[in-house]
VOGU-3710 file (C-alpha; in Angstrom, 3 decimals, decimal comma):
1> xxxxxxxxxx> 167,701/117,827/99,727  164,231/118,126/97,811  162,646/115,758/100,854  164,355/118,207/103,664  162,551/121,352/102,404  159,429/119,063/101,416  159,428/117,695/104,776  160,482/121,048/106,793  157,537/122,860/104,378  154,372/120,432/105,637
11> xxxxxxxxxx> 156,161/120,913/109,394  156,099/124,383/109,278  152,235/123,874/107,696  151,004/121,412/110,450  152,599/123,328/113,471  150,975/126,835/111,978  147,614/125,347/111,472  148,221/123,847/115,386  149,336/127,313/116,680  146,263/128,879/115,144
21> xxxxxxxxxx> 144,067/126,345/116,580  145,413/127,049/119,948  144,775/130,896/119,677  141,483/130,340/117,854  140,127/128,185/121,220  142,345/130,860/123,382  140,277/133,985/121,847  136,940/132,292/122,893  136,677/131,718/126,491  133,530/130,145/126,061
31> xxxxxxxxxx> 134,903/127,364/124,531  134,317/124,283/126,575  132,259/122,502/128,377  129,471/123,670/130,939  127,205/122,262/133,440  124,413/124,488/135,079  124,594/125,147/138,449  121,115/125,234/139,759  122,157/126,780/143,395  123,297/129,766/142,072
41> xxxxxxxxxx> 120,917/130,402/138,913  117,134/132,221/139,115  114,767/131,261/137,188  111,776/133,785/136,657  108,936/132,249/136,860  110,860/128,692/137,130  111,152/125,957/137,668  114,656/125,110/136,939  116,036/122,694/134,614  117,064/119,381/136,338
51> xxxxxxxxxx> 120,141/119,470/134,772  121,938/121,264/131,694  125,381/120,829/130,117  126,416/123,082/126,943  129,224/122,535/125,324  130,961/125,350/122,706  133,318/125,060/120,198  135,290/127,625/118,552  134,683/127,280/114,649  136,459/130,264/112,072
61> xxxxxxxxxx> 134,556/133,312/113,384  131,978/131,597/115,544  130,595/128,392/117,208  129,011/125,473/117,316  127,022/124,647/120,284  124,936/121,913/121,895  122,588/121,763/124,800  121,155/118,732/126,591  119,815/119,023/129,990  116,572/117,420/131,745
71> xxxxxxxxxx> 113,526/119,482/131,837  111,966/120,294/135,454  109,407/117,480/134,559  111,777/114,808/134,388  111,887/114,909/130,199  115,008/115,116/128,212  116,116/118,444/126,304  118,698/118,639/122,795  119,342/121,684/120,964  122,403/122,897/118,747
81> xxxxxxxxxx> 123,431/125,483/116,507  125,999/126,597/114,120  126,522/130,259/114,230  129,029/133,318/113,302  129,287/136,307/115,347  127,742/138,664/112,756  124,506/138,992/113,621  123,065/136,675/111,441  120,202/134,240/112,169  121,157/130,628/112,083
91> xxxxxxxxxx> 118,618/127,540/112,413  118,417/125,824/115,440  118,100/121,965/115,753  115,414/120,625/118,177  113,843/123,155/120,195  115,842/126,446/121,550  115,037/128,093/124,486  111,518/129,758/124,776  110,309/127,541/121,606  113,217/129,071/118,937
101> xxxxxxxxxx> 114,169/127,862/115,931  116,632/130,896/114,818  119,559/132,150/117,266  121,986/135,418/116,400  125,006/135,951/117,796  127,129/138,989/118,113  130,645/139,229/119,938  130,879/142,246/122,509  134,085/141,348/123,175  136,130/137,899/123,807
111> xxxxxxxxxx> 134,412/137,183/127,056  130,844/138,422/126,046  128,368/137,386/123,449  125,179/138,685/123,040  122,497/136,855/121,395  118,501/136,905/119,670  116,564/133,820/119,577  113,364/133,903/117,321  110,669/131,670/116,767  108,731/132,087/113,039
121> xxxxxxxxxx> 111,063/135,514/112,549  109,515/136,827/115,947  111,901/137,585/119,118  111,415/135,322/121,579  114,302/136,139/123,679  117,950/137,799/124,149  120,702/136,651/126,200  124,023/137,705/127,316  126,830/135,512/127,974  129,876/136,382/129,859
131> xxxxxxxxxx> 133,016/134,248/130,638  134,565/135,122/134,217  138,213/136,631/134,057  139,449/133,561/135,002  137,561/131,183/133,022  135,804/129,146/135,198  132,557/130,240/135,667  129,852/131,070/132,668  127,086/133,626/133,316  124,036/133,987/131,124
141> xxxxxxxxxx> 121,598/136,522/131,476  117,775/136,122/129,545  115,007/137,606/129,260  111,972/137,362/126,493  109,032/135,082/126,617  107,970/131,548/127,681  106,184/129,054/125,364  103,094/129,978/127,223  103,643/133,994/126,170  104,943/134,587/129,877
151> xxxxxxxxxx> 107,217/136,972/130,567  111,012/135,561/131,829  113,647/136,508/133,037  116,604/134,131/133,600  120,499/133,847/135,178  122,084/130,661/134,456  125,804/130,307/136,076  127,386/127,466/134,532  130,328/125,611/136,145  133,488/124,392/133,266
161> x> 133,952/121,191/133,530
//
């Protein structure tokens, strides 16, 4: 009798921590993975990337995110982060957009994040991300300032894959 309850105990245990799992990657849209379509993006004062594919996962009360992509001169780009939505500023690995090395992220609401990339404590650029209503398509609006101290402005539509 002690193994039926011991066994109907870690059951109930594994399916609950399953469950919330599910509605953890349900509550983030963003979750996924994303590849940059370069037909329907701007890039201000460009070029575009080659290519780019991010890829988010849900994590507690945040997410962890990696970029790779090919840079319009034919050279490869990696960057990732580790970040709540609460403002904070988390390290970046490799080199963020616009030369960061810090990203912030706050959570407008389940389809929208906004987020602050610095570079030495400085704002290099802010971004909004927003998930379509039905999950498909990923939009994210930039602006701040190139490595060479240019202003840009950016919309990068990503596809889910």
């Amino acid at each position: 009798m002690k193994l039926k309850q011991t066994l109907v105990s870690v059951t109930v245990v594994v399916l609950g921590m399953l469950v919330s799992g599910v509605v953890l990657a349900q509550s983030n849209p963003s979750a996924g993975t994303w590849k940059l379509n370069t037909e329907k993006s701007k890039f201000s004062p460009g070029p575009a990337p080659k290519s780019l594919t991010l890829t988010l996962e849900a994590q507690d009360n945040g997410v962890k995110a990696s970029s790779q992509g090919t840079a319009p001169d034919g050279s490869p780009t990696t960057w990732s982060y580790t970040a709540n939505y609460d403002g904070k500023s988390n390290p970046i690995s490799g080199t963020g957009p616009s030369g960061a090395d810090t990203i912030a992220l706050k959570r407008i609401n389940p389809d929208t994040t906004k987020s602050t990339f610095k570079k030495a404590g400085k704002v290099v650029r802010t971004s909004r991300l927003v998930v379509s209503k039905d999950g498909k398509v990923m939009t994210i609006t930039a602006k701040g300032t190139g490595s060479d101290g240019q202003p840009v402005s950016d919309v990068l539509v990503f596809d889910k894959q």
